[in-house]
LUMROTOR-991170 format. One record per atom (N, C-alpha, C, CB): residue in one letter; x, y, z. Coordinates in steps of 0.001 Angstrom, whole numbers, plus 500000, padded with zeros to 6 digits. Glycine has a CB too. Layout:
<sites>
aXYZ...
</sites>
This chain:
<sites>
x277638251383907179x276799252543906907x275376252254907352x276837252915905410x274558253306907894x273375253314908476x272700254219907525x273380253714909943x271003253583907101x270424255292906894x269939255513907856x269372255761905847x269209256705907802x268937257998908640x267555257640908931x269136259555907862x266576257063908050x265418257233908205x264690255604909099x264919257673906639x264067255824910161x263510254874910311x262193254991910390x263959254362911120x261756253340910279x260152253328909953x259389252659911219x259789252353908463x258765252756912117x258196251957913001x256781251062912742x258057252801914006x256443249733913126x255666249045913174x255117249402914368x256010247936912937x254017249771914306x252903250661915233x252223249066916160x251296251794913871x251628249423917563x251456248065917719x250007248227917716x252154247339918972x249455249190917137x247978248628916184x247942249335914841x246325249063916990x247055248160914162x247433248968912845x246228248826912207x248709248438911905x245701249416910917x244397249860910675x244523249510909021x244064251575911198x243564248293908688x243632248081907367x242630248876906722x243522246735907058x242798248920905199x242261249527904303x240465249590904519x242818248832903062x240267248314905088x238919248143905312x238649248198906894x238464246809904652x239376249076907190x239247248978908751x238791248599909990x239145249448908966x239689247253909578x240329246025910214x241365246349911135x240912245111909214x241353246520913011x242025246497914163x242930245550914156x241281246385915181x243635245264914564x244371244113915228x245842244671915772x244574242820914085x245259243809916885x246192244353918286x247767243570918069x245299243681920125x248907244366918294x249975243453918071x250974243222920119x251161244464916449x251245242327920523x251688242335921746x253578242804921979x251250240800922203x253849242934920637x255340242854921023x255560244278920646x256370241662920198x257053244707920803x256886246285921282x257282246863919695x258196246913922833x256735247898919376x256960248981918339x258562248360918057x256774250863918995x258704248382916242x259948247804915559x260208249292914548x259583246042914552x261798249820914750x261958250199913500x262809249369912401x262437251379913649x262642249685911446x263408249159910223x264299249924909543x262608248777909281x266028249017909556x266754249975908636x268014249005908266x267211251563909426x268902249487907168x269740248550906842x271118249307907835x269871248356904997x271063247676908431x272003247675909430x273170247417909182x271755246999910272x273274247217908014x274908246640907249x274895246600905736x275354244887907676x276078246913905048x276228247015903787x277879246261903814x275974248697903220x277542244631903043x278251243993903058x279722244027901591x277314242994903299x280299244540901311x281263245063899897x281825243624899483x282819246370900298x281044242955898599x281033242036898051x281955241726896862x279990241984897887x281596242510896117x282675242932894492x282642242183893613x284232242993894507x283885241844892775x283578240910891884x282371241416890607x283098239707892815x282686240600889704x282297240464888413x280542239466888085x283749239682887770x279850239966887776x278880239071887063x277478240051887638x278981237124887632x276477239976887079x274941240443887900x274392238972888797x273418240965886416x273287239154889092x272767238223890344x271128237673890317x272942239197891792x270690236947890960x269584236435890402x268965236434892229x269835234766889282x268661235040892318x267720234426893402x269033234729894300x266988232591893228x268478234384895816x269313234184897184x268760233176897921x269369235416898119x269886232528898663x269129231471899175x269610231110900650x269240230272898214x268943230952901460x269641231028902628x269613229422903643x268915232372903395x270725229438903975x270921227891904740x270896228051906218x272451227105904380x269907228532906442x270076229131907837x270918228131909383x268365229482908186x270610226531909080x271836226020909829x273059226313909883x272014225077909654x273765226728908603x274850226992908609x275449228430908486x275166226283907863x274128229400908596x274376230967908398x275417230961907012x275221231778909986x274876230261906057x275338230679904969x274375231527904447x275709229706904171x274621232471902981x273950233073902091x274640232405900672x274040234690902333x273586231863899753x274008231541898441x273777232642897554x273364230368897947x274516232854896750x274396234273895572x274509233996894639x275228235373895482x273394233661893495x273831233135892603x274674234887891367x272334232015892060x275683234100890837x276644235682890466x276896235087888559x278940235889891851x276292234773888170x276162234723886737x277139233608886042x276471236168886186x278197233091886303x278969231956885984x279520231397887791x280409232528884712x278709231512888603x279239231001889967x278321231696890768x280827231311890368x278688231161891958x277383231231893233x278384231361894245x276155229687893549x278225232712894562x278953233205895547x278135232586897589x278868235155895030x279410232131898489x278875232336899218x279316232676900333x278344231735899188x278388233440901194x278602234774901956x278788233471903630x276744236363901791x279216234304904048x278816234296906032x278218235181906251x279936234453907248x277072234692907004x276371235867907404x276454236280908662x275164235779907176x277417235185909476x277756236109910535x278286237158910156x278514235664911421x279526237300909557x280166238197909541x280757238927908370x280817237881910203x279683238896907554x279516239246906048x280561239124905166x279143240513905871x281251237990905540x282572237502904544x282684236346903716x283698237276905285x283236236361902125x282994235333901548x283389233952902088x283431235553900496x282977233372901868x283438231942902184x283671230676901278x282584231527902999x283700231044899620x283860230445898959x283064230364897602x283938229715899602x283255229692896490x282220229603895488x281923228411894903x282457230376894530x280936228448894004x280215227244893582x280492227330892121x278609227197893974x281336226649891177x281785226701889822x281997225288889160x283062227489889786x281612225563887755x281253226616887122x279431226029886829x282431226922885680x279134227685886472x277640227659886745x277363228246885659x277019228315888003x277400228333883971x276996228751883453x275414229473883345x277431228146883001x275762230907883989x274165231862883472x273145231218884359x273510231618881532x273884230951885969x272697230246886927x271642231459887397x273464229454888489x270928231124887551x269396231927888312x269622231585889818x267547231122887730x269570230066890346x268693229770891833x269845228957892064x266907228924891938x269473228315893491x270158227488894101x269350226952895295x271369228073894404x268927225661895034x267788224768895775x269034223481896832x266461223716894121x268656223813898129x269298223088899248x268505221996899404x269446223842900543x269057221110899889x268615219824900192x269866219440901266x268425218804898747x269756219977902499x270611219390903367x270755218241903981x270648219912904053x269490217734903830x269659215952904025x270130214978903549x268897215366904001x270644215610902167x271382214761901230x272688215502901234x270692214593899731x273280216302901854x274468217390901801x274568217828900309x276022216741902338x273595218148899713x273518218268897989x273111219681897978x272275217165897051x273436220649897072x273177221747896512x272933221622894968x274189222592896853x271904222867894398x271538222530893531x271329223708892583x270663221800893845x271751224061891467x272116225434890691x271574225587889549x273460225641890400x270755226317888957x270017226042887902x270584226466886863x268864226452887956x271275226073885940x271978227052884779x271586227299883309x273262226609884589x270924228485883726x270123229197882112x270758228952880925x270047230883881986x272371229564881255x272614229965879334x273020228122879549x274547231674878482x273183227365880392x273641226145880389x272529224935880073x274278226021881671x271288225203880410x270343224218879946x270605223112880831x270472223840878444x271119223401882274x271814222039883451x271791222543884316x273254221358883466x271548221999885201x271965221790886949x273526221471887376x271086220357887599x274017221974888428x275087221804888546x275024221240890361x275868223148887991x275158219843890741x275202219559891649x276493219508892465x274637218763891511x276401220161893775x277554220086894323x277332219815895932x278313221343893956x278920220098896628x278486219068897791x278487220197899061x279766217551898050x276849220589899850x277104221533900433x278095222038901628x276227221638900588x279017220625902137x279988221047903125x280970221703902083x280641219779904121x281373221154901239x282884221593900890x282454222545899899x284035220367900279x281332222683899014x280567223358898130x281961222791896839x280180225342898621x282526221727896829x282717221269896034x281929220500894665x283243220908896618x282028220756892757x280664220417892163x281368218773892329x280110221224890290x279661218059891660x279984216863891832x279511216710890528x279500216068892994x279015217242889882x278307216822888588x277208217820887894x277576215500888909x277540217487887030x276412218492885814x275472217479885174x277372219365884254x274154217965885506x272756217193884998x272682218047883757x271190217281886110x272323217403882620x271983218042881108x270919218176881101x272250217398879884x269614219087880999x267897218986880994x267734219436879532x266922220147882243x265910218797878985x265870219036877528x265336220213877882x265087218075876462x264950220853879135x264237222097879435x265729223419878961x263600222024881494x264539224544877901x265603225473877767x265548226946878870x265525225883876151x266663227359879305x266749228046880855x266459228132881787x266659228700881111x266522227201882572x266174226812883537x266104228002884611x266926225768883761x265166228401885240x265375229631886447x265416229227887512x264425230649886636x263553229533888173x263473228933889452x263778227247889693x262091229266889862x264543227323890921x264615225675891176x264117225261892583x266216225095891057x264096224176892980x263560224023894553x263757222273894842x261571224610894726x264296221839895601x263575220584896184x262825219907897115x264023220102896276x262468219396896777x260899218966897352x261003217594898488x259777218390895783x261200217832899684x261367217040900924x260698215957900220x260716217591902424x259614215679900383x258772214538900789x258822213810899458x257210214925901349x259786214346898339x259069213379897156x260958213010896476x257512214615895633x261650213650897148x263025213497896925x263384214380895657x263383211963896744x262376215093895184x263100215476893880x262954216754893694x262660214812892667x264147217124892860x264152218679892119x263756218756891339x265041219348891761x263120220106890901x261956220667890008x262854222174889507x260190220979891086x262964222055887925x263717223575887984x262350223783886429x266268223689887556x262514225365886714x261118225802885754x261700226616884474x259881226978886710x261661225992883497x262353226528882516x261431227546881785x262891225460881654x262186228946881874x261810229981880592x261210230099879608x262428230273880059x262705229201879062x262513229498877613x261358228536876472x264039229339877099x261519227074877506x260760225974876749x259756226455877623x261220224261876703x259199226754878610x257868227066879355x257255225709879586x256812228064878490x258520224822880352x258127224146881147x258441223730882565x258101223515880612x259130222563883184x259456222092884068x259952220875884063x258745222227884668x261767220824884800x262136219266884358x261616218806886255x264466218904883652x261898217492886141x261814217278887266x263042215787887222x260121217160887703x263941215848888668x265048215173888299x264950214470889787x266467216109887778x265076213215889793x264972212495890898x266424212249891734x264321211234890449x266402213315892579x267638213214894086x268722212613893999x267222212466895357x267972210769893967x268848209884894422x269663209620893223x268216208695895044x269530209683892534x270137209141890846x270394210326890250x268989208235889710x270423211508890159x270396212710889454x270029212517887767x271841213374889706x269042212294888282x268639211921886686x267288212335886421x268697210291886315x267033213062884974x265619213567884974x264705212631884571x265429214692884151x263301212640885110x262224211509885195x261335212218884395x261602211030886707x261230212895884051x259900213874883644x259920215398883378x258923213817884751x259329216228882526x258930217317881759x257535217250881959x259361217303880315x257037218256882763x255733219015882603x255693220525882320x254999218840883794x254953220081880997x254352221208880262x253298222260881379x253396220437878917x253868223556880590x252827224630881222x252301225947880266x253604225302882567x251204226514880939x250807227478879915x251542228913879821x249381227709880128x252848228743880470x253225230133879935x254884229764880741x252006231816880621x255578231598881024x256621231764881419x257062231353882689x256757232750881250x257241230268883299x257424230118884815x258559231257885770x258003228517884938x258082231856886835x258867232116887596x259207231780888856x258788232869887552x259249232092889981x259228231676890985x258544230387891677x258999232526891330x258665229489892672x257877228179892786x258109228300893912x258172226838892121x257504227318894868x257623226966896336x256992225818896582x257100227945897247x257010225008897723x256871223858897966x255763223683899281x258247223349898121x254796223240899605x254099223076900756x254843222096902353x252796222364900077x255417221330901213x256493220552902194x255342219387902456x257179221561903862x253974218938901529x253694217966901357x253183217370900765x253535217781901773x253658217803899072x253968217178897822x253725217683897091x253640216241897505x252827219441896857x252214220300896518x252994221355895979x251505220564897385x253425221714894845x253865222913894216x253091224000893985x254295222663893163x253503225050894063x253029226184893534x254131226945892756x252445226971894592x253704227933891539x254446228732891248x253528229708890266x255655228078890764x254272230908889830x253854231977888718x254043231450887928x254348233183888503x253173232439886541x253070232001885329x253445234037884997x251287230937884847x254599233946884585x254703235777884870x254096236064883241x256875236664885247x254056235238882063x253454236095880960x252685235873880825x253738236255879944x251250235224881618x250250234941881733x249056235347882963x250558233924881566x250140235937883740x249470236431885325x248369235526885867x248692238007885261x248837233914886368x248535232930886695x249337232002887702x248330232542885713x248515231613888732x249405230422889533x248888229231888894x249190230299891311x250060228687889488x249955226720888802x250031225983889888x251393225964887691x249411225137890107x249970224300891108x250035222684890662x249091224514892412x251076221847890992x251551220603890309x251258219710891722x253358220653889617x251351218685891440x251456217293892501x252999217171891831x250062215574892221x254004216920892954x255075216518893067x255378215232892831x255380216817893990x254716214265893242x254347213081893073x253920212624891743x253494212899893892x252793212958891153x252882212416889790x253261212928888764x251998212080889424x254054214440888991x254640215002888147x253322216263887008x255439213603887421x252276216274887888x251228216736886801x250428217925887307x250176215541886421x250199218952886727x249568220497886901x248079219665888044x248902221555884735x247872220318888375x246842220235889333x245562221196888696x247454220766890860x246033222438888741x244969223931888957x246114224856888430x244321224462890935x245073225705887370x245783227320887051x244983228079887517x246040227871885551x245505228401888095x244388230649888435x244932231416887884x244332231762890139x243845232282887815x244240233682887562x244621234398888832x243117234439886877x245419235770888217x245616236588889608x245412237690888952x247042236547890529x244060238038889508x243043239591889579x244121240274890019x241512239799890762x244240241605889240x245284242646889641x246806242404889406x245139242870891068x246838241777888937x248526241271889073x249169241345887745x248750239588889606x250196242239887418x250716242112885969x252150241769886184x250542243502885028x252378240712885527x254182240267885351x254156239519886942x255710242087885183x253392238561887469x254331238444888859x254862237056889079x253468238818890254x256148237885889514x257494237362889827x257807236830891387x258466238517889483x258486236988892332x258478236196893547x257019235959894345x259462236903894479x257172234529894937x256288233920895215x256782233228896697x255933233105894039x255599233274898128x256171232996898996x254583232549899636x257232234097899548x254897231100900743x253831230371900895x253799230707902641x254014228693900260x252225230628903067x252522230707904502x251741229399905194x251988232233905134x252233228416904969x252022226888905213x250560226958905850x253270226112906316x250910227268906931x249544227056908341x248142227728908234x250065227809909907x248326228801907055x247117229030906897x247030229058905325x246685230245907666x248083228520904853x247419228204903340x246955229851902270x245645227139903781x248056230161902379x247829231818901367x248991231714900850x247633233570902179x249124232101899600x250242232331898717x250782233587898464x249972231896897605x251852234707898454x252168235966897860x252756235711897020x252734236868898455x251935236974896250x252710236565894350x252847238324893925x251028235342892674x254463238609894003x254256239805893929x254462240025892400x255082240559894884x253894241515892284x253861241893890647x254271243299890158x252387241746890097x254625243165888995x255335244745888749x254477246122888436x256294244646887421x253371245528889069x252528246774888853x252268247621890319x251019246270888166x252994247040890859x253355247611892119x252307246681893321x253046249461892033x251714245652893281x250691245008894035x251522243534895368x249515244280892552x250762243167896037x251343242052896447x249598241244896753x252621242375897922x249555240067895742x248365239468895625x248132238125896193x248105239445894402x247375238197897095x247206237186898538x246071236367897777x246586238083900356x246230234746897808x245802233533896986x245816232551898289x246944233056895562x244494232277898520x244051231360898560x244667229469898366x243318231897897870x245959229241898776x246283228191898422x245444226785898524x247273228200898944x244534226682898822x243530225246898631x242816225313897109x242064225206899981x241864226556897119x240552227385896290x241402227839895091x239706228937897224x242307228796895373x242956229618894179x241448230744894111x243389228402892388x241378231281895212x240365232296895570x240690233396896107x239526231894896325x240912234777895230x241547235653895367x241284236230896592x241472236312894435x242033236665897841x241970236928899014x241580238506898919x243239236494899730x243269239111898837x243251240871898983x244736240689898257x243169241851900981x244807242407897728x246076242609897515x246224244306898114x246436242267895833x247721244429897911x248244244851898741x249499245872898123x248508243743899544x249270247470898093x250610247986897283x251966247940898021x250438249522896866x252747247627896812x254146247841897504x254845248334896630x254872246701898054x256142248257896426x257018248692895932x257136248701894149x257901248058896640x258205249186893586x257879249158892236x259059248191891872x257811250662891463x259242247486890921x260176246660890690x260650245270891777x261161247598890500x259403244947892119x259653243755892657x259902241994892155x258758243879893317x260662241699892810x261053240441892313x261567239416892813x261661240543891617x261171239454894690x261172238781895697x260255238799896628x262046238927896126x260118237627897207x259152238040898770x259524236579899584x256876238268898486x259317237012900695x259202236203901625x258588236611902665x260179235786901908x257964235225903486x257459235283904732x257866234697906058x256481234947904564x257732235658906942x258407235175907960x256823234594909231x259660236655908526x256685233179909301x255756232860909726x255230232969911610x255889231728909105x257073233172912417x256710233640913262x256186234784913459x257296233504913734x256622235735912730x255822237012913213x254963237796912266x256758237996913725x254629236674911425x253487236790910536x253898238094909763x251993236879911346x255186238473909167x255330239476908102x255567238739906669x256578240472908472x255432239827905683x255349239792904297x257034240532903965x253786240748903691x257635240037903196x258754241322902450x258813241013901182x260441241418902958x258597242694900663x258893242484899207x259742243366898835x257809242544898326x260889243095898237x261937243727897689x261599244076895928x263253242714897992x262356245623896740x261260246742895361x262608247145894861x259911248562895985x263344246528893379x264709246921892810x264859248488892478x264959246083891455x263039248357891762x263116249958890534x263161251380891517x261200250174889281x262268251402892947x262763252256893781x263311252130894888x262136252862893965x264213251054894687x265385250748896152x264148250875897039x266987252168896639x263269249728898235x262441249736899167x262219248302899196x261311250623898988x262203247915900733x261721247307901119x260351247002901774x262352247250901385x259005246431900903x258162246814901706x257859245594902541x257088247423901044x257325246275904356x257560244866905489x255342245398905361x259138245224907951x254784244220905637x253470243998905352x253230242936906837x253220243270903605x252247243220907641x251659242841908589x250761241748908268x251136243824909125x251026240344908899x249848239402908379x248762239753909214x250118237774908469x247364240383909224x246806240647910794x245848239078911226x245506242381910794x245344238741909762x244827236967910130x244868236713908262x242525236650911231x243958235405908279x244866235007906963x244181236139905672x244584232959906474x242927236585906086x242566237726904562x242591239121905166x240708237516903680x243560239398906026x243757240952906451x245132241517906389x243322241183907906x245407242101905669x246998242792905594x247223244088905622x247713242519904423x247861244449906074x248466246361906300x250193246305906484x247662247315908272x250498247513905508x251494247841905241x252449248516906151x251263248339904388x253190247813906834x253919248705908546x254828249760907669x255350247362910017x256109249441906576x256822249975906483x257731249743905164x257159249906907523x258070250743904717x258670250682903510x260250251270903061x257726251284902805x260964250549903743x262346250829903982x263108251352903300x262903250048904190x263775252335902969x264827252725901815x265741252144902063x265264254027901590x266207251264900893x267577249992900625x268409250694899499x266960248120899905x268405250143898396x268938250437897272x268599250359895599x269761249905897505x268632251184894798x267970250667893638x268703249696893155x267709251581892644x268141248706892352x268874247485892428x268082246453892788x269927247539893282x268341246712894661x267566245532895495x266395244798895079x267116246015896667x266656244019894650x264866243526894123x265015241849894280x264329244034891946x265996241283895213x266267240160895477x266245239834896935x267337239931894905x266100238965897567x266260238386899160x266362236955899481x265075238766899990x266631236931901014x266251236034901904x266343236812903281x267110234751901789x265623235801904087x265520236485905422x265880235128906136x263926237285905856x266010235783907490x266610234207908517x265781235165909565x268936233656908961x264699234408909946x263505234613910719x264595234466912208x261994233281910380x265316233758912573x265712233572913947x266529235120914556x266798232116913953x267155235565913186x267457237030913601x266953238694913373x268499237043913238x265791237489912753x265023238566912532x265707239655911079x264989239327914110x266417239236910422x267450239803909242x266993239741908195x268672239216909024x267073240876906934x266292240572905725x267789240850904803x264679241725905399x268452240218904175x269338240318903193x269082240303901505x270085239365903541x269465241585901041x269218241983900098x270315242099898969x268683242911900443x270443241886897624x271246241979896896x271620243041896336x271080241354896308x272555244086895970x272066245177895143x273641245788894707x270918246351896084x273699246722893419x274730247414893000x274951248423892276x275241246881892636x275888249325891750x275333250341891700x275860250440889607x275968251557893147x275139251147888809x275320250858887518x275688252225886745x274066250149886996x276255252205885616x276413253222884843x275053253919884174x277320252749883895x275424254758883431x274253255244882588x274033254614881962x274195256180881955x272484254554881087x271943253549880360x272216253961879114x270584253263880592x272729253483877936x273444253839877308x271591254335876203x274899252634876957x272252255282875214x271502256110874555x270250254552873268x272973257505873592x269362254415873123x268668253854872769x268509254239871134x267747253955873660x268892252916870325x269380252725869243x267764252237868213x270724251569869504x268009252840867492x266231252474866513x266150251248866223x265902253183864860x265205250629866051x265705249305865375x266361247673866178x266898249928864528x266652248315867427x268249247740868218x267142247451869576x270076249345868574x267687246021870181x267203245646871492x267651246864872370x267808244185872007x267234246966873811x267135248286874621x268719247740874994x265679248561876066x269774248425875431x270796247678876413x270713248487877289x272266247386876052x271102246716878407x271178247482880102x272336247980880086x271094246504881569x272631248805881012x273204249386881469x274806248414882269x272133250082882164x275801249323882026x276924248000882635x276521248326884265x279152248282882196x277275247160885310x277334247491886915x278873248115886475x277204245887888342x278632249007887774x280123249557888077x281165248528888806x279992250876889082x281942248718888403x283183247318889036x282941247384890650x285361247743888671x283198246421891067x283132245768892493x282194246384893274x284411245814893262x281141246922892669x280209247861893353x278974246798894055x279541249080892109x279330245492893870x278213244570894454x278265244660896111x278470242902893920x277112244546896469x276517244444897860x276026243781898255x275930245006898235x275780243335899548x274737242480900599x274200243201901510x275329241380901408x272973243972901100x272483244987902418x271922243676903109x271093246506902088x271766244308904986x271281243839905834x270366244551906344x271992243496906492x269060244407906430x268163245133906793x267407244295908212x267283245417905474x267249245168909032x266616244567910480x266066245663911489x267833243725911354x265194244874912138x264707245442913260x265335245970914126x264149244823913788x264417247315915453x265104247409916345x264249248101917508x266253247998915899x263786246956918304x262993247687919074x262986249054920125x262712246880919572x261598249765920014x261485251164920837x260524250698921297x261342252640920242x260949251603922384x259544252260923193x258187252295922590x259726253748923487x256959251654922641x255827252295921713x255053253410922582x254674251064921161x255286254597921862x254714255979922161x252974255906922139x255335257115920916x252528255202921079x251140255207921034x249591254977922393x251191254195920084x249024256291922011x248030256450923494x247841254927923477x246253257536923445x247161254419924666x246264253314925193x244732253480924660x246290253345926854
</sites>
């Protein structure tokens, strides 16, 4: 299935503060080019993509589904994963790595055969975001509920350390040279840790930003996106923690990534099904190319920059059942096998625009 509507990336574009910048490659539209019928039982968290092996990891609530992305077919699962969030690759060690909430553990397994090899126990309670960290050998998963961070050393699977933090951790990322970053979503704050000695570095604040949730780094020039549910995407300063610009997007966001060759932003917007694609024009100038209709739901990703592909999670749910006095809100059930893998991508035109 195709939609109907496409959006083009203009090849000049005009920021808020009107800011030029010339783009050389030709006018892009955006649309989901595939809707992958996934099915199965459980809701979904993080995505993670192995782009050597054109896998997609899914994490699916007691298992981690995983996709081909050639050809949008399962290829197997990762069990058992009690109430996982993420799934942090480390292909140099052929190790995969699963963070499990209602489980309070990691579940290591082996990424050729995606056979598990072992369950790490952490004193951290729900573990969400996870990641590992090249240069220092170790995984870092950011727990919820205790509002901290274990950190578990590679070679031994064994945890070395708990660092404390000032609030709810969500999302994290890695500089790739020894440097953490991540949200503080009930505090509307970045953190950044040394990998190495295991210890907070710097908290900021983030001006404008309420609740934010995915977080995505753009190495070479050192800016962080930290998107938030107030509909913003808030550009940080990764050296300073010196608020750059922010940027509206979508409502219900709870992913982003950057794609550093061609200097875009994506943030996946669940509450009104959209993808918004954001123009880097240099490191404190941004404009909004396009805002894709996906699915409500979608509020998860990865992208594989070589095809230029943005893969999105999403499904479709019942009514929300009638709201009880007294009584936590309940979500709403998913409809059976109604899970998806949209594919959203480019497609170059002609650019119409005068000279």
């Amino acid at each position: 299935m195709r939609t109907c509507t496409l959006f083009t990336v203009a090849a000049f574009a005009l920021t808020a503060g009107g800011y030029a910048v010339a783009d050389s490659s030709p006018a892009q539209t955006w649309q989901v080019n595939a809707r992958w019928a996934i099915g199965g039982t459980g809701g979904w968290d993080y995505l993670s993509l192995d782009a050597a092996t054109h896998r997609l990891f899914v994490t699916r609530s007691d298992h981690v589904a995983v996709v081909d992305i050639d050809h949008g077919k399962m290829l197997g699962e990762v069990r058992p994963t009690e109430g996982v969030h993420g799934v942090a690759l480390a292909p140099g060690l052929n190790r995969g790595y699963a963070s499990n909430g209602r489980g309070d553990s990691v579940t290591v397994f082996d990424l050729k055969s995606l056979a598990t090899l072992k369950t790490i126990p952490i004193e951290g309670h729900n573990p969400d975001a996870i990641l590992f960290d090249e240069p220092t050998q170790r995984v870092f998963t950011f727990n919820g509920h205790s509002k901290d961070a274990t950190v578990i050393d590679a070679k031994t699977d064994r945890p070395i350390a708990t660092i404390a933090l000032t609030g709810k951790p969500e999302f994290a990322v890695s500089d790739g040279a020894g440097r953490l970053y991540l949200n503080i979503e009930d505090r509307a704050e970045l953190t950044t840790i040394d990998a190495r000695t295991a210890k907070v570095v710097a908290t900021w604040p983030l001006p404008g930003c309420e609740e934010p949730s995915g977080l995505a780094l753009d190495r070479a020039r050192q800016r962080l996106f930290s998107v938030c549910q107030n509909g913003r995407l808030v550009v940080t300063d990764a050296k300073s923690g010196h608020h750059v610009a922010d940027v509206p997007i979508g409502k219900g966001p709870d992913a982003v990534a950057f794609d550093a060759q061609r200097h875009l932003v994506f943030s996946s917007n669940g509450e009104d099904g959209t993808l918004t694609v954001i123009h880097q024009n240099d490191a404190d100038h941004y404009t909004v190319v396009a805002n894709v209709p996906t699915q409500k739901s979608a509020r998860t990703l990865a992208i594989d920059p070589p095809s230029q592909r943005v893969f999105l999670a999403a499904a479709e749910f019942e009514p929300a059942p009638a709201p009880v006095e007294g009584k936590p809100k309940t979500r709403p059930a998913m409809k059976a096998d109604s899970f998806v893998i949209l594919v959203v991508g480019p497609h170059a035109v002609a650019a119409t625009h005068a000279k």
